[in-house]
C-alpha positions as CSV (number, residue, x, y, z in Angstrom):
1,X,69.7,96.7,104.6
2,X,69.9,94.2,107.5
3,X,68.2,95.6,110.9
4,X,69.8,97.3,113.5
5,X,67.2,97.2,116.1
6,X,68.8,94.6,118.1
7,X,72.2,95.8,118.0
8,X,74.1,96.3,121.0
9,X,74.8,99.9,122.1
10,X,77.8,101.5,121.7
11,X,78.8,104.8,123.6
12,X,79.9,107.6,121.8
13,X,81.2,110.8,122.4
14,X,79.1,113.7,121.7
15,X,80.8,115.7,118.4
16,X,80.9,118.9,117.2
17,X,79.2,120.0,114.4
18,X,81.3,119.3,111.4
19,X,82.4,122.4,108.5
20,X,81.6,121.7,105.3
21,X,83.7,123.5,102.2
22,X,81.3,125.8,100.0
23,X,83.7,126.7,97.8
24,X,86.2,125.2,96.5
25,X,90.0,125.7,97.3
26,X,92.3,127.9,94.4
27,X,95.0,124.6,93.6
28,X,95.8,121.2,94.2
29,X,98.4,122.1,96.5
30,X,95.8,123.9,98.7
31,X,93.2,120.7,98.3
32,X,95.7,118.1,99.2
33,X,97.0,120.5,102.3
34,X,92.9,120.8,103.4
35,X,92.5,116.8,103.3
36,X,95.6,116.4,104.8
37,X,94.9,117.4,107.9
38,X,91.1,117.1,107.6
39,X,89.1,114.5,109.6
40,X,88.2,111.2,108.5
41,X,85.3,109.8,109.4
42,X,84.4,106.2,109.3
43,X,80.9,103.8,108.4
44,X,79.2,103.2,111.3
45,X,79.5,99.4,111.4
46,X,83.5,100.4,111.5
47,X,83.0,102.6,114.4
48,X,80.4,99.8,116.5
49,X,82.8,96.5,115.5
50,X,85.7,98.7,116.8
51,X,84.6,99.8,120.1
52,X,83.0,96.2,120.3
53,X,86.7,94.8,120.0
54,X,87.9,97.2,122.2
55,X,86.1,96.2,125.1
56,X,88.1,92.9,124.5
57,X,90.9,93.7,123.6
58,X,93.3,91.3,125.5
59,X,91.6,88.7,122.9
60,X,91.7,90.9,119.7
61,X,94.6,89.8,117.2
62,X,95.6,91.5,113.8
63,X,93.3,88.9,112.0
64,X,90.3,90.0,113.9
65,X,90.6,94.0,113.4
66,X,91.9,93.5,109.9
67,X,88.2,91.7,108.7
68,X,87.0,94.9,110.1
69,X,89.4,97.6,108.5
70,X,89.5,96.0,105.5
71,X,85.9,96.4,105.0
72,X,86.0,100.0,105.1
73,X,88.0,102.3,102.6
74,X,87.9,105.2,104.8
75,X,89.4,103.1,107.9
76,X,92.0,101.6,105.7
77,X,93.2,104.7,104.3
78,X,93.9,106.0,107.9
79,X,95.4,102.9,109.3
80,X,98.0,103.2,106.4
81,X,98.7,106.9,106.3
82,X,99.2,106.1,110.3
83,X,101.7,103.4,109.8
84,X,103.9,105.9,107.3
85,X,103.9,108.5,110.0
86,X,105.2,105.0,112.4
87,X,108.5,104.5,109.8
88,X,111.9,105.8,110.4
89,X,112.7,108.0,107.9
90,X,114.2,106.0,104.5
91,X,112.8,102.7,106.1
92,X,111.2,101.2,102.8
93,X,107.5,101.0,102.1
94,X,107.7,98.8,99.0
95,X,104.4,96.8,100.0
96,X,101.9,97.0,103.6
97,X,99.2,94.6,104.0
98,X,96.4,95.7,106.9
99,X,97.8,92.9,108.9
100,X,101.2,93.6,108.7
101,X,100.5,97.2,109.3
102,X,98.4,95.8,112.3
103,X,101.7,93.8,113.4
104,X,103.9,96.3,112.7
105,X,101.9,99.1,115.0
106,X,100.7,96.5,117.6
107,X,97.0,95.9,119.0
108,X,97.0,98.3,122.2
109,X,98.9,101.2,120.5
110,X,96.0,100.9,118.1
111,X,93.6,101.3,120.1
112,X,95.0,104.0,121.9
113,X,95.5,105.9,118.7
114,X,92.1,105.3,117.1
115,X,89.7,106.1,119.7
116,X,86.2,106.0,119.5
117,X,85.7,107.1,115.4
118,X,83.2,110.0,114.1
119,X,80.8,108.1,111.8
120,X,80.1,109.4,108.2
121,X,76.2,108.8,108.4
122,X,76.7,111.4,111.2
123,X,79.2,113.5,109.5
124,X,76.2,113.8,106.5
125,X,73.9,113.6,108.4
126,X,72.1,117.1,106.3
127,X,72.8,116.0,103.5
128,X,71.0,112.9,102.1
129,X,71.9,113.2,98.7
130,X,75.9,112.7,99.5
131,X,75.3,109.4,101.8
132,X,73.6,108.1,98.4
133,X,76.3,109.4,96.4
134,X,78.9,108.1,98.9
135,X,77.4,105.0,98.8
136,X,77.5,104.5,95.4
137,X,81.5,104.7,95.2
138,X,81.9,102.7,98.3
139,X,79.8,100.0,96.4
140,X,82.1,100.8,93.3
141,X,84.9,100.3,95.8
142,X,84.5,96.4,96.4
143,X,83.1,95.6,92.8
144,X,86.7,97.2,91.8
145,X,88.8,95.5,94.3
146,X,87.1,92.3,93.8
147,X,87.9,92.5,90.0
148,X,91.3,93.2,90.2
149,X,92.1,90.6,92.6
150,X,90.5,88.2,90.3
151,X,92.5,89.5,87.3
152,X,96.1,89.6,89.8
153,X,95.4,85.9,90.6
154,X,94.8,84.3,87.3
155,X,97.8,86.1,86.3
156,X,99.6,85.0,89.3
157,X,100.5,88.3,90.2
158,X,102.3,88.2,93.2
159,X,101.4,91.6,94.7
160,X,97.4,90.6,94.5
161,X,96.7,92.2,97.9
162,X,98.2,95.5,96.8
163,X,96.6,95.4,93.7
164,X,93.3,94.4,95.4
165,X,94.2,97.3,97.8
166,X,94.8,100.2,95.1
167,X,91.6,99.3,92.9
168,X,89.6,99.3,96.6
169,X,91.4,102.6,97.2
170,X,90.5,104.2,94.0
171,X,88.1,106.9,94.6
172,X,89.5,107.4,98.4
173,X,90.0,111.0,97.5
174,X,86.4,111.3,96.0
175,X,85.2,109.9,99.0
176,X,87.1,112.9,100.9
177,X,85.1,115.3,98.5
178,X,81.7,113.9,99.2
179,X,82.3,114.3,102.7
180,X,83.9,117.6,103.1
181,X,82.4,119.3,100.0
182,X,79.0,117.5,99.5
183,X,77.5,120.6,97.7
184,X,80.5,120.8,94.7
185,X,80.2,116.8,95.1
186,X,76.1,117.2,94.2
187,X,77.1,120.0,92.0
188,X,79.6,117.7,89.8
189,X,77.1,115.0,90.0
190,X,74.2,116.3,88.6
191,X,76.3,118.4,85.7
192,X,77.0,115.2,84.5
193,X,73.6,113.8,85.3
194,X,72.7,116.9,82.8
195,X,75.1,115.9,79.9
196,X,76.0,112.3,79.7
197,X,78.6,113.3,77.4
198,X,80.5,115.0,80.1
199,X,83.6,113.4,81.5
200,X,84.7,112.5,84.9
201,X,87.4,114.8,84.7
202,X,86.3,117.4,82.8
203,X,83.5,118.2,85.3
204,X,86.1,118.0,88.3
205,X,88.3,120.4,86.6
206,X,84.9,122.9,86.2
207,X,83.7,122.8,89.9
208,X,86.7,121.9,91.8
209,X,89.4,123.7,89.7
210,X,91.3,120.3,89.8
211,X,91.1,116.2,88.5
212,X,90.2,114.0,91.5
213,X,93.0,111.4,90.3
214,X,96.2,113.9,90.6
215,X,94.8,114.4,93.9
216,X,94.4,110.5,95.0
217,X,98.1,110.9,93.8
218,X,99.3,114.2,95.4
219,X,97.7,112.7,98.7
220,X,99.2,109.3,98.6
221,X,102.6,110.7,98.0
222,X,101.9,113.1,101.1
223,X,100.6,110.4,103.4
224,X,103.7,108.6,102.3
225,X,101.8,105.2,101.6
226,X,103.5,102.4,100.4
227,X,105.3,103.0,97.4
228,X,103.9,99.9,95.2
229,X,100.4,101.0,95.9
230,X,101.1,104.4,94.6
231,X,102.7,103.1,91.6
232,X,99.8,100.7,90.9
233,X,97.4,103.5,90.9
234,X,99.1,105.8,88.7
235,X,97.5,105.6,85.2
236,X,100.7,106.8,83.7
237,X,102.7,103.5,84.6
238,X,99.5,101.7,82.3
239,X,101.8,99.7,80.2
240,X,102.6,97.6,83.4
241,X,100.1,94.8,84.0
242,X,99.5,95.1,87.6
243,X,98.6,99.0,87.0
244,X,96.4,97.9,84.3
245,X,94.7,95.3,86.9
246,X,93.8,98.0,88.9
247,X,92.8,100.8,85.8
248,X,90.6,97.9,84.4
249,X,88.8,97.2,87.3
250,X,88.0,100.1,88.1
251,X,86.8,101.1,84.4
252,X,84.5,98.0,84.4
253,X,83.0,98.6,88.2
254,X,82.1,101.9,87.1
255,X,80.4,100.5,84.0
256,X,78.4,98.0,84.8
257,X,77.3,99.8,88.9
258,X,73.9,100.3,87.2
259,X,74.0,97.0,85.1
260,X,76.2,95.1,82.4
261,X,74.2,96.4,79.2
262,X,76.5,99.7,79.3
263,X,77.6,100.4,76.0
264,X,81.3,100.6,77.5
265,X,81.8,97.1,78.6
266,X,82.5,95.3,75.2
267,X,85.4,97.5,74.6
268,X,86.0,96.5,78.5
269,X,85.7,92.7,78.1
270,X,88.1,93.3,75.0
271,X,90.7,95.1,76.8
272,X,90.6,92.5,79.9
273,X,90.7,89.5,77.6
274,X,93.8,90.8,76.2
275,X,95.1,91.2,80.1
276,X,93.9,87.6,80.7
277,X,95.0,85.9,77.5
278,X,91.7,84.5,76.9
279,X,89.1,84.8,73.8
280,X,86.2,87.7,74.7
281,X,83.4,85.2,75.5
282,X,85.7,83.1,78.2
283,X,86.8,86.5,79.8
284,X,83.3,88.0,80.2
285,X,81.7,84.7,81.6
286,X,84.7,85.0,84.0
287,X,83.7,88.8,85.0
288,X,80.5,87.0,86.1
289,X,81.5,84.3,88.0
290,X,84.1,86.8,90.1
291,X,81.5,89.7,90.1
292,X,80.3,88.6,94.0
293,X,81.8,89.5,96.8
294,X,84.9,87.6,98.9
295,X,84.9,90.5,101.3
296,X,81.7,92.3,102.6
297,X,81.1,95.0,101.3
298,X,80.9,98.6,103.4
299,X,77.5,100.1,103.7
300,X,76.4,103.4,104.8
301,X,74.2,102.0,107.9
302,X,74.6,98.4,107.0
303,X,76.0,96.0,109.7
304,X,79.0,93.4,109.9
305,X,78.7,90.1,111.7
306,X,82.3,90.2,112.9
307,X,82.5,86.7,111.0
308,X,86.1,86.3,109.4
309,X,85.6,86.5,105.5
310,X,86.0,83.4,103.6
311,X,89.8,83.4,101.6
312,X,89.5,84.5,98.1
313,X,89.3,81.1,95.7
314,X,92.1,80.4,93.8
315,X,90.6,78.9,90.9
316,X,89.9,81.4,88.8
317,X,91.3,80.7,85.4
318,X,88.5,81.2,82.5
């Protein structure tokens, strides 16, 4: 990870402690009430490129914060749920971009309402073993997102950025477990680590008493985010391509995060050539050539350059 010795210094407030669930809560209805209300924390980098912009922020536009936000899953997620609580009641939320979010809400009331952000490396700070497993969605985060954008723009799907933004958002609400229930987290982790054989959900359902996808859905519905991205990322709407954008890449991103000799990804390469309209071997040497990132990825102590990212190519047919 890049060095951070020569990074300027950023002052912080000085936070509480933070309460970690030990056990977990009876329903989903008592879950998605905890997280809610709970507190988000951000990465780092998030938290330092902020209060680096806000110390300018007569020259800060939406462009600027949104190669910042954009970046972070956990940032994103609370920039949107913020903007819902912003709408007049039965105001539509068909679509929401971070930069038209950022228009929408406008660069000083931003700033005033995010103040100086509580950092996730500090939030986990005891525990070790979550900040790894953390780190591994967050990684699983952009491989996802960067898939289904590739898939939305050989298509030429129109709502690319939302579908970009729902496979990026994916595992939001297992991000929320690994930081406010890092034991049951390390508990569902290592069952499966146990018994390959065990599923996802299955192992969810044993420690947490619910699946971590009805919640993602419960919460999104709650937070009232924009009603495309909830659509996208509800499997049950799989017979639409755009949802199957998203469900694909975030089926091959959790394949191949410890290499592409996973006995999953033929039957993924299958199922995506089918999406694409392209023979098997065209569509998996397309998965390689997209499989790099257009944004930066977020990093548990890794660092941004505040560089604008590069737009995503547009020549992506296999």
């Amino acid at each position: 990870m890049p060095d951070t010795v020569n990074q300027p210094e950023v002052n912080t407030p000085t936070w509480p402690p933070p309460t970690h669930l030990e056990t977990p809560w009876p329903h989903i209805g008592a879950w998605s009430h905890f997280f809610l209300n709970a507190e988000i924390p951000v990465l780092a980098a998030t938290a330092r490129a902020l209060e680096e912009l806000r110390a300018n922020e007569d020259d800060v536009d939406a462009n600027r914060l949104t190669t910042v936000i954009q970046a972070d899953p956990l940032m994103t997620l609370k920039l949107l749920s913020r903007i819902a609580q912003l709408r007049r009641p039965g105001a539509g939320t068909e679509t929401e971009s971070i930069t038209t979010a950022l228009v929408m809400m406008g660069i000083a009331p931003f700033f005033r309402h995010f103040g100086p952000q509580r950092t996730v490396e500090e939030w986990l700070a005891g525990y070790p073993e979550a900040l790894q497993g953390l780190q591994v969605l967050l990684t699983r985060a952009g491989r996802a997102g960067q898939f289904a954008l590739g898939f939305a723009l050989h298509r030429g799907d129109t709502d690319a950025t939302v579908i970009h933004q729902a496979a990026f958002l994916n595992d939001f609400a297992e991000m929320l477990v690994w930081l406010h229930a890092p034991t049951l987290a390390l508990k569902i982790q290592r069952a499966q680590a146990a018994d390959t054989t065990l599923r996802s959900n299955a192992a969810q359902r044993a420690v947490l008493g619910v699946d971590i996808s009805d919640m993602r859905q419960a919460l999104m519905k709650l937070w009232q985010l924009p009603e495309l991205l909830v659509s996208i990322s509800d499997a049950r709407h799989s017979d639409r391509p755009n949802v199957q954008c998203v469900l694909l890449a975030v089926r091959l991103a959790r394949h191949t995060a410890q290499g592409w000799d996973n006995a999953a990804v033929p039957d993924d390469v299958e199922d995506i050539a089918r999406l694409l309209n392209a023979p098997p071997r065209v569509a998996l040497a397309f998965l390689h050539k997209i499989d790099h990132p257009i944004l930066e990825a977020a990093s548990i102590n890794g660092q941004r350059d505040g560089q604008a990212a590069p737009p995503p190519e547009t020549d992506t047919t296999p």
